[in-house]
C-alpha positions as CSV (number, residue, x, y, z in Angstrom):
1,X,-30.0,16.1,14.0
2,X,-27.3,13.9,16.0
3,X,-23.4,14.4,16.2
4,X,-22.4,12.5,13.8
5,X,-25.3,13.6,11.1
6,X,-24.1,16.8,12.3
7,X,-20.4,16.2,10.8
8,X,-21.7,14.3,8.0
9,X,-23.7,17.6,7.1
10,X,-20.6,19.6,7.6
11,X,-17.8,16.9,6.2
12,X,-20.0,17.2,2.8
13,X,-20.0,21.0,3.1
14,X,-16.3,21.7,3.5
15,X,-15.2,18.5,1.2
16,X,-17.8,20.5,-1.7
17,X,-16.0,24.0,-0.9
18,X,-12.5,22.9,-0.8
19,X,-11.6,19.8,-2.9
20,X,-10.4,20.9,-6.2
21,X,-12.6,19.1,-9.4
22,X,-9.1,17.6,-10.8
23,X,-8.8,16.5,-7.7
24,X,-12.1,14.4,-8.1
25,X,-11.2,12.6,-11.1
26,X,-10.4,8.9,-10.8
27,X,-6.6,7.9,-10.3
28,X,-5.5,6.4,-13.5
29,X,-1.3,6.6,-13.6
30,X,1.6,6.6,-11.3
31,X,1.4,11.0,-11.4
32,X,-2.1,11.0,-10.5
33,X,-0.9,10.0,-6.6
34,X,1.1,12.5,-4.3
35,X,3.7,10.8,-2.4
36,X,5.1,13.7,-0.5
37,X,8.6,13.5,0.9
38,X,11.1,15.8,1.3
39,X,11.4,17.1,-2.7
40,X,7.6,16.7,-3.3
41,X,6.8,16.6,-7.0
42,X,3.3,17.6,-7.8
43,X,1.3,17.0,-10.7
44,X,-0.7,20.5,-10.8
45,X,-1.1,23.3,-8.3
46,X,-4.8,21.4,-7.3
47,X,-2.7,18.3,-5.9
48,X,-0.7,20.9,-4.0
49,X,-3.7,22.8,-2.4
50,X,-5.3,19.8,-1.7
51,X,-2.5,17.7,0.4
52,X,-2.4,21.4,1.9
53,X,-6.3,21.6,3.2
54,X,-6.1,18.1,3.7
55,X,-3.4,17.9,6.6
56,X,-4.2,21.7,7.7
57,X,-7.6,19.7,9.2
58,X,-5.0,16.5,9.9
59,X,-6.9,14.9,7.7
60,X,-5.1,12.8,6.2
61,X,-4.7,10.6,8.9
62,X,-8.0,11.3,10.2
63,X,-8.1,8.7,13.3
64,X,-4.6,9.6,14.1
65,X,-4.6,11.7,18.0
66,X,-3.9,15.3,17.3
67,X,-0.3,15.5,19.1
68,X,0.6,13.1,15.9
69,X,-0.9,15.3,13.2
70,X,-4.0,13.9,13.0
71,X,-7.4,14.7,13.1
72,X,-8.3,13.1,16.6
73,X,-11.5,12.0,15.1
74,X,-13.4,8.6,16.5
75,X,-14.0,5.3,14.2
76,X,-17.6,6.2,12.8
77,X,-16.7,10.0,12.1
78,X,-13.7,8.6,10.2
79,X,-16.1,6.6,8.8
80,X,-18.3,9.1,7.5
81,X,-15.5,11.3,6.0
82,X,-14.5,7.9,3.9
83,X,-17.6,8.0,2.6
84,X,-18.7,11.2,2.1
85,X,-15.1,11.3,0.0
86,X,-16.0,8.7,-2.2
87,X,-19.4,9.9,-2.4
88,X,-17.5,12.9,-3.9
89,X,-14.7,10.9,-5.8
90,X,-11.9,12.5,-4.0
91,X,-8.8,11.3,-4.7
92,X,-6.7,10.4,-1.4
93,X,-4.5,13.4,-0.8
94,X,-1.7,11.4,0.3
95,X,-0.1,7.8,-0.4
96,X,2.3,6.6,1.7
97,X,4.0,3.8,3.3
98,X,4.5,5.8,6.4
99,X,1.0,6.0,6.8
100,X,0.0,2.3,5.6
101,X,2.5,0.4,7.5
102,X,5.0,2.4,9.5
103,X,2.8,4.3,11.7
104,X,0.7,1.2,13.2
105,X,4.3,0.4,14.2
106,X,4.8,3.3,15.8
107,X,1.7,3.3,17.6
108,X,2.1,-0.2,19.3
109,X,5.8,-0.4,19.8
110,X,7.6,2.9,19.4
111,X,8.6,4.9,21.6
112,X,6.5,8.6,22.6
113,X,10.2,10.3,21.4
114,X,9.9,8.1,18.0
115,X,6.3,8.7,17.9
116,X,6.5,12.4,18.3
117,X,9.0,13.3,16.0
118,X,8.1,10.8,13.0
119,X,4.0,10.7,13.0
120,X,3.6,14.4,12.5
121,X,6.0,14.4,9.3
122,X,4.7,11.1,8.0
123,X,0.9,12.9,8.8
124,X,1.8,16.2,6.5
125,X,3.6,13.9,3.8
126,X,7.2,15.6,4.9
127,X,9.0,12.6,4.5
128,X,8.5,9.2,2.3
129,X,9.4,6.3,3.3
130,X,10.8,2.8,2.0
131,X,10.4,-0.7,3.6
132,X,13.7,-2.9,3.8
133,X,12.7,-6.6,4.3
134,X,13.2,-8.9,1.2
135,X,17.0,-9.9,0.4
136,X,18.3,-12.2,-2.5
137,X,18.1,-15.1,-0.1
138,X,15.6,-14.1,2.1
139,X,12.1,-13.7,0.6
140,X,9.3,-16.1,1.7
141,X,11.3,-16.9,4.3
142,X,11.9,-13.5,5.5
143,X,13.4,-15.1,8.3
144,X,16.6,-16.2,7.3
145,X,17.7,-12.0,6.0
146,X,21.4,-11.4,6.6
147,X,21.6,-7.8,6.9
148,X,23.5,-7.5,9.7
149,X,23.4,-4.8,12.2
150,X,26.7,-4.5,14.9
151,X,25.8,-2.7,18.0
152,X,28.6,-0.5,18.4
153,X,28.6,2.2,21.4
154,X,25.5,4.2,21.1
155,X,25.2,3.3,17.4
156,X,24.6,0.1,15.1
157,X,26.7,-0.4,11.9
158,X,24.6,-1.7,9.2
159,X,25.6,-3.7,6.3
160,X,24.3,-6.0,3.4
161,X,21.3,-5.5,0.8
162,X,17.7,-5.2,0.5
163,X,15.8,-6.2,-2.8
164,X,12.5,-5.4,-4.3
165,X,12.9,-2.5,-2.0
166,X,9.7,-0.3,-4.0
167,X,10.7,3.4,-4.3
168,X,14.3,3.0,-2.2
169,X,15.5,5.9,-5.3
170,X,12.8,8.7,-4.3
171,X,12.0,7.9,-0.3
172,X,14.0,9.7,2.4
173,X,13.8,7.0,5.3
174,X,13.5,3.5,5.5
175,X,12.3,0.9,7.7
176,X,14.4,-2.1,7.9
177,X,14.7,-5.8,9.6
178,X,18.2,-6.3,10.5
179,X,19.8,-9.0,12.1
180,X,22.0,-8.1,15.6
181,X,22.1,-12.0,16.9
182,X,23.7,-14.8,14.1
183,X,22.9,-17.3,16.6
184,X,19.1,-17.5,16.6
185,X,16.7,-17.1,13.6
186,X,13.6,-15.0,14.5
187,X,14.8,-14.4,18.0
188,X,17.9,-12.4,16.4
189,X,16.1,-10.0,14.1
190,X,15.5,-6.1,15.2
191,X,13.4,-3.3,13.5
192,X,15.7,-0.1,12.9
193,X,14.6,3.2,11.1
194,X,17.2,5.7,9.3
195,X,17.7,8.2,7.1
196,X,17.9,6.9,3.4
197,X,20.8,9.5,2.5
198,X,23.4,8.2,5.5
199,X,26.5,7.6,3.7
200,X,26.7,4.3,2.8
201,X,23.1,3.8,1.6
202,X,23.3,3.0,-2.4
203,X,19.9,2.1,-4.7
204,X,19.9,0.3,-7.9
205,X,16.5,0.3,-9.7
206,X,15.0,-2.9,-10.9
207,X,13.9,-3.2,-14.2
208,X,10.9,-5.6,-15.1
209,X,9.0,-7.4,-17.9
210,X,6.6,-4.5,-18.3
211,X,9.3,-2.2,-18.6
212,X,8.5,0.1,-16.3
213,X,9.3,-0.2,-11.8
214,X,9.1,0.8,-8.7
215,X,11.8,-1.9,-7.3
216,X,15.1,-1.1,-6.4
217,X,18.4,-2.9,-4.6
218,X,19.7,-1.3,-1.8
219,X,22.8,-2.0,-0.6
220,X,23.7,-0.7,3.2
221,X,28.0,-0.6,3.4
222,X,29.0,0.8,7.4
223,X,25.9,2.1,7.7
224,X,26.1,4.2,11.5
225,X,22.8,4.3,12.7
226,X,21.7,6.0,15.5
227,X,20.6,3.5,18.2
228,X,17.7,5.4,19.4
229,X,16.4,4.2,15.9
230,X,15.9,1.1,17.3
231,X,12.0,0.4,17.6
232,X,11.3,-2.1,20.5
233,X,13.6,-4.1,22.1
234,X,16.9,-5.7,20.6
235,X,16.5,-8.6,18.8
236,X,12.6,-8.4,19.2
237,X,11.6,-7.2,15.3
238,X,10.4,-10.3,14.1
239,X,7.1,-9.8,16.2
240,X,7.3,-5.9,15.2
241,X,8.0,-7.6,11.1
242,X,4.7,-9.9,11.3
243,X,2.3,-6.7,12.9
244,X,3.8,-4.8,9.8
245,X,3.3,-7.4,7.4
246,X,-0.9,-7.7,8.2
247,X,-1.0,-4.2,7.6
248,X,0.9,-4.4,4.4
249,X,-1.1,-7.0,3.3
250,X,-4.7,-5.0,4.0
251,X,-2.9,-2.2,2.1
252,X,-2.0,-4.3,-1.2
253,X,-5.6,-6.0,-1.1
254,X,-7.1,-2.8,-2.1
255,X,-5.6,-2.9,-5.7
256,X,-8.7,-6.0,-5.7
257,X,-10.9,-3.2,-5.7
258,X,-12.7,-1.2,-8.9
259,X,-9.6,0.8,-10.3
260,X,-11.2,2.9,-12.4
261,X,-14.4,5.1,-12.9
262,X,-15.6,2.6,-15.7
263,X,-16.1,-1.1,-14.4
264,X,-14.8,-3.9,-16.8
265,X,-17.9,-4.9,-18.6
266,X,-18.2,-0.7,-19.5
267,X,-14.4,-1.1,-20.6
268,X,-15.0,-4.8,-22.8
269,X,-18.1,-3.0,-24.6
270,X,-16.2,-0.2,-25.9
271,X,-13.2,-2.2,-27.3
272,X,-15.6,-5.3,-28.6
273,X,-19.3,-3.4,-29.0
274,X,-22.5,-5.2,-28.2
275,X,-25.3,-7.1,-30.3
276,X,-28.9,-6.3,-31.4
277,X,-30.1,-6.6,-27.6
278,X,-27.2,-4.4,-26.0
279,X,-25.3,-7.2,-24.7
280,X,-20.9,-7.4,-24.9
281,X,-20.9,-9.0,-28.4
282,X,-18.4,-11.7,-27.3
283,X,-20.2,-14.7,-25.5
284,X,-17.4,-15.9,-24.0
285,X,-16.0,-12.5,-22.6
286,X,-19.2,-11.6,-21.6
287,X,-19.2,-14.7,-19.4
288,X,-15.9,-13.9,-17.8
289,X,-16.8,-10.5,-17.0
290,X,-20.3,-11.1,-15.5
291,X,-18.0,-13.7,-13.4
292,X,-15.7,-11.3,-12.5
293,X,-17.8,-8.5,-11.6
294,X,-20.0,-10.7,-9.4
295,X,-16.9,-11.7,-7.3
296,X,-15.5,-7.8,-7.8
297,X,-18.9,-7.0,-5.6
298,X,-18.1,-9.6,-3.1
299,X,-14.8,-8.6,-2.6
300,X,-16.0,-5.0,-1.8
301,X,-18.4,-6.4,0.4
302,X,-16.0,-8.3,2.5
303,X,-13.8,-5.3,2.9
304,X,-16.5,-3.4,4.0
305,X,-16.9,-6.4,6.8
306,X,-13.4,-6.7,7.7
307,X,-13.2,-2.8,8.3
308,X,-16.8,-3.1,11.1
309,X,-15.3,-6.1,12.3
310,X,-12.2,-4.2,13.3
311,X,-14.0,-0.9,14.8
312,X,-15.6,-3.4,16.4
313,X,-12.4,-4.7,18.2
314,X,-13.5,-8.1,16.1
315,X,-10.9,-8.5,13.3
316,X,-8.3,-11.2,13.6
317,X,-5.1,-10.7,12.4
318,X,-5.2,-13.5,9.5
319,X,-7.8,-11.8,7.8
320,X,-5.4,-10.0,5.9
321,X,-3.5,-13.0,4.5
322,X,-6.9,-13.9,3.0
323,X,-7.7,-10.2,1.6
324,X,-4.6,-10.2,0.2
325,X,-4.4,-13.1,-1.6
326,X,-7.7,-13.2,-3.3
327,X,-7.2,-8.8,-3.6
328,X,-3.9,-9.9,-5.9
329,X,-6.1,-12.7,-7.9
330,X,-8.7,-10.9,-8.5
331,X,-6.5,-7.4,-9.6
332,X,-4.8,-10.1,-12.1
333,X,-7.9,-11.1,-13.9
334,X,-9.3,-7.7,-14.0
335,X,-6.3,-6.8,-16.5
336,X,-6.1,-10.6,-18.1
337,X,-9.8,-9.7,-19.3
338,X,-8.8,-5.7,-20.2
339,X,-6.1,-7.0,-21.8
340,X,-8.8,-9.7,-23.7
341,X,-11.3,-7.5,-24.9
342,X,-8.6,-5.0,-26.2
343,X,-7.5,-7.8,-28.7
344,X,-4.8,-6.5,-30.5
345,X,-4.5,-3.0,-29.5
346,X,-4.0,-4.0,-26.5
347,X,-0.7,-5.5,-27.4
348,X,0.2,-2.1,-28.6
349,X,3.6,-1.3,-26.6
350,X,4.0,2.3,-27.4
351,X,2.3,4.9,-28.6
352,X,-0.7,7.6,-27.8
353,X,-3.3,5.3,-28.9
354,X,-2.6,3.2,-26.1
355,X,-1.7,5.4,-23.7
356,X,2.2,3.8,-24.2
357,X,0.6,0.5,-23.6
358,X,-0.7,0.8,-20.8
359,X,-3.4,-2.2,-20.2
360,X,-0.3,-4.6,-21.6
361,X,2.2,-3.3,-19.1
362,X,-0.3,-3.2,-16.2
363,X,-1.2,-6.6,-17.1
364,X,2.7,-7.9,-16.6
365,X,3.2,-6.2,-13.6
366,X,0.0,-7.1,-12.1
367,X,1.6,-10.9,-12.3
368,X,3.8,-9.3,-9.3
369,X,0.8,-8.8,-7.5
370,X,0.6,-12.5,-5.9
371,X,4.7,-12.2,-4.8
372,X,5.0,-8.8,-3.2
373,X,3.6,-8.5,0.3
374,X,3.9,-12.7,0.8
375,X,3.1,-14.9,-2.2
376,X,0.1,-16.2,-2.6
377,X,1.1,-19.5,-1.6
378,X,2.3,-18.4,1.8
379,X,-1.2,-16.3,2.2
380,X,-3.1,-19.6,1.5
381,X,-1.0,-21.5,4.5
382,X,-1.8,-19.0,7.0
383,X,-5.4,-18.9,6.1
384,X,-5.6,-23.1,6.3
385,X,-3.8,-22.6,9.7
386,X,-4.5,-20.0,11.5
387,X,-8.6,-19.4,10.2
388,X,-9.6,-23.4,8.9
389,X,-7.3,-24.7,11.5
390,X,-6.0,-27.3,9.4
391,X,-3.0,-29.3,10.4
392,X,0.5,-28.2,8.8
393,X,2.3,-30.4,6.7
């Protein structure tokens, strides 16, 4: 037996033993996924235990170096414990943006002192965090933001507003573009990181059409920051903002994937029912979601790509413009059709028959989907330019 079938062997073993069975049923509302932070709320004792196992073997950053609280394991062993958890239907034992977007960060262009005493919180799901780029007048172009950041002695006062800022009301940190020179546009940005309950930090949630969010305002008023938060150099964020943004945009592509333990057709045949030869009763839904699952499958398959490409040392970085933007299309039909075969129940808006309407409000929010991250028109324009090479406009 090699190594690695060695740890497969073993991964299997220990996953069997010490995953809790709640905590391999599929993730199906906002409670079924632990966030951590500093006043973790837990749906059941098994989600405790769980994040507990998980990070005592610094598993759930797996890759991560063990000085971070990681597991210090190599590509294909984290590879094999991916798989041998899905194999299993293990739920991810933590979400976080720390982990998804912060830490890569960290990694490149922090500092070892920022590195040292962030990573090993974000790794045990100590502290949640928030990310602070969009502003009312700064969205797509996330250039032009006008928080503004003054460089006082050893500490920057902070002051203007963030929007669409998800969870700012339950994280503990945040992770915020500032700007520290008015004269220049990109060349004036920085990348600071502080403590969510500094006085001065205010959140307003954000209510939307589906009635239900995770989007908040945040408004920063003589915010002192400490100006060892300062990641890289002054004024160099905006490089440190586009390495963050790839990674945020891999992370968002995943909602393309299968979101539940029944696929869509399996969904459409119990709200509509099927004919004499077993097939979805509706012809034309039954088109749509043959359609749909066929590019479902290829969407899988090209993740699966993109992640060898990038063990490889292959990937390139506008790869995740493109998994974005077709991850956010394809996430959007999924619920256009649930919401299709459900006819009119699924226009039910309250209620246990519906689960409080949840296929209608999912559908709603999943509109979002193609504007959070980058819209989907700004993913399209770095995939003609920077992977068809076209010419810009």
């Amino acid at each position: 037996m090699s190594e690695l079938e060695a740890f497969r062997a073993d991964t299997r073993a220990w996953l069997e033993e010490n995953c809790p069975e709640e905590m391999r049923r599929p993730v199906v509302k906002d409670a079924d996924m632990c966030w951590g932070g500093r006043n973790p709320r837990f749906q059941s004792e098994a989600q405790r235990v769980w994040l507990e196992r998980m990070t005592k073997r610094g598993w759930t950053v797996p890759a991560w170096p063990r000085a971070y609280g990681g597991g210090g394991l190599g590509k294909e062993e984290a590879a094999v414990l991916k798989q041998e958890m899905n194999a299993l239907g293990c739920r991810l034992p933590l979400y976080s943006f720390g982990i998804w977007m912060l830490a890569p960060v960290l990694l490149k262009y922090g500092s070892e002192e920022q590195r040292l005493e962030h990573l090993p919180k974000i790794a045990r799901g100590e502290i949640r965090w928030c990310q602070g780029y969009s502003e009312p007048n700064a969205g797509s172009d996330l250039a032009s933001l006008a928080t503004r950041a003054e460089l006082v002695d050893d500490h920057f006062v902070v002051n203007g507003q963030k929007v669409w800022t998800s969870y700012a009301d339950e994280s503990d940190w945040i992770f915020c573009l500032v700007r520290t020179d008015s004269a220049r546009k990109q060349a004036g940005i920085s990348f600071l990181l502080f403590d969510m309950g500094t006085p001065g930090v205010t959140t307003r949630p954000t209510l939307l059409i589906s009635g239900k969010s995770p989007f908040c305002e945040t408004f920063f008023d003589d915010v002192k920051v400490p100006g060892r938060n300062l990641v890289g150099e002054l004024h160099g964020g905006w490089s440190i903002a586009k390495y963050l943004l790839m990674h945020e945009r891999e992370m968002i592509s995943g909602i393309g994937s299968a979101v539940a333990d029944k696929s869509a057709g399996q969904l459409a045949v119990e709200s509509v029912g099927v004919d004499a030869q077993g097939r979805l009763l509706d012809l034309s839904l039954r088109s749509q979601v043959a359609s749909f699952e066929v590019d479902e499958a290829a969407f899988a398959a090209w993740l699966q790509m993109t992640a060898d490409r990038a063990r490889r040392g292959e990937g390139h970085p506008a790869v995740a413009s493109g998994l974005k933007y077709y991850g956010a299309e394809l996430n959007k039909r999924r619920w256009e059709l649930l919401a299709a075969s459900g006819g009119a129940d699924a226009l039910e808006w309250e209620g246990s028959h519906s689960k409080d309407g949840e296929v209608t409000r999912t559908w709603l929010r999943s509109k979002g989907n193609s504007i959070e991250g980058g819209t989907s028109e700004v993913q399209l324009n770095v995939v003609a330019k920077h992977i068809l090479g076209l010419p810009g406009a």
